[in-house]
C-alpha positions in Angstrom: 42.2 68.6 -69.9 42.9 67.0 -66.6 41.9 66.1 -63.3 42.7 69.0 -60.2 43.0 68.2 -56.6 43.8 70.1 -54.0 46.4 69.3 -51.0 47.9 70.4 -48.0 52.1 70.3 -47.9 53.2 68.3 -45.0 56.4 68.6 -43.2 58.8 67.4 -45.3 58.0 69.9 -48.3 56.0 66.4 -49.7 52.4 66.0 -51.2 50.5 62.7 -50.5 48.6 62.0 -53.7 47.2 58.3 -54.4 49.9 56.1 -52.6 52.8 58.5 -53.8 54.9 60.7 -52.1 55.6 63.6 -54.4 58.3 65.8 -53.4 58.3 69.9 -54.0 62.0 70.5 -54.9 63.8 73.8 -53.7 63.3 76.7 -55.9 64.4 80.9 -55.8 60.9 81.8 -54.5 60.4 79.8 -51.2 62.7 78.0 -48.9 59.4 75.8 -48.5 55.9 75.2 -48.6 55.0 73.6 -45.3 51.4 73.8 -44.9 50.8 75.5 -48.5 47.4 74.7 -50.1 48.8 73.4 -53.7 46.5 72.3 -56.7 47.8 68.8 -58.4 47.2 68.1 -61.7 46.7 64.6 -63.1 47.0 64.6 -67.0 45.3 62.2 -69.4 49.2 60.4 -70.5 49.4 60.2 -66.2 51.7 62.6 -65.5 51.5 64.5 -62.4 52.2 68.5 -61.8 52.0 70.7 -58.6 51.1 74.0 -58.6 50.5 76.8 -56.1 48.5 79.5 -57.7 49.8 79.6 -61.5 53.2 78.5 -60.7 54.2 74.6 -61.6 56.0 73.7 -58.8 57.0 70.2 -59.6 56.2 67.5 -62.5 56.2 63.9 -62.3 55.7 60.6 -64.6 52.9 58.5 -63.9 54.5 56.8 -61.3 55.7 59.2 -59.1 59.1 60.0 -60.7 60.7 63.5 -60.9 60.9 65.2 -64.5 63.8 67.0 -64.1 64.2 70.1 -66.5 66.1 68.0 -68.5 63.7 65.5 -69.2 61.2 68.6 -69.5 63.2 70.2 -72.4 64.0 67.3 -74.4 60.1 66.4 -74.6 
């Protein structure tokens, strides 16, 4: 369960959400997402998770921190 919004990407490939500036990192499907509708996902622990469609585009820790893939695997 969790709570869904919905934003608009600005600019700088970054999502406003609550007082944080989450940013969308490159990946090997777009160069950006510049005005991109994208769905964020606020979990019951707090994390944080873009998505456009069904693909996570980005995960971050309550506070606005990037979970790298590192962090990701090891959880």
């Amino acid at each position: 369960m969790c709570e869904q919004y919905e934003r608009t990407v600005s600019h700088d490939n970054c999502v406003r959400f609550e007082g944080m500036i989450l940013q969308i990192p490159a990946d090997q499907h777009r160069c950006h997402y510049v005005k991109a509708r994208v769905r964020v996902n606020r979990y019951a622990s707090g994390a944080i998770a873009l998505f456009h469609g069904p693909r996570g585009l980005a995960y971050f820790t309550p506070e606005g921190r990037p979970i790298t893939e590192n962090m990701q695997q090891a959880a």
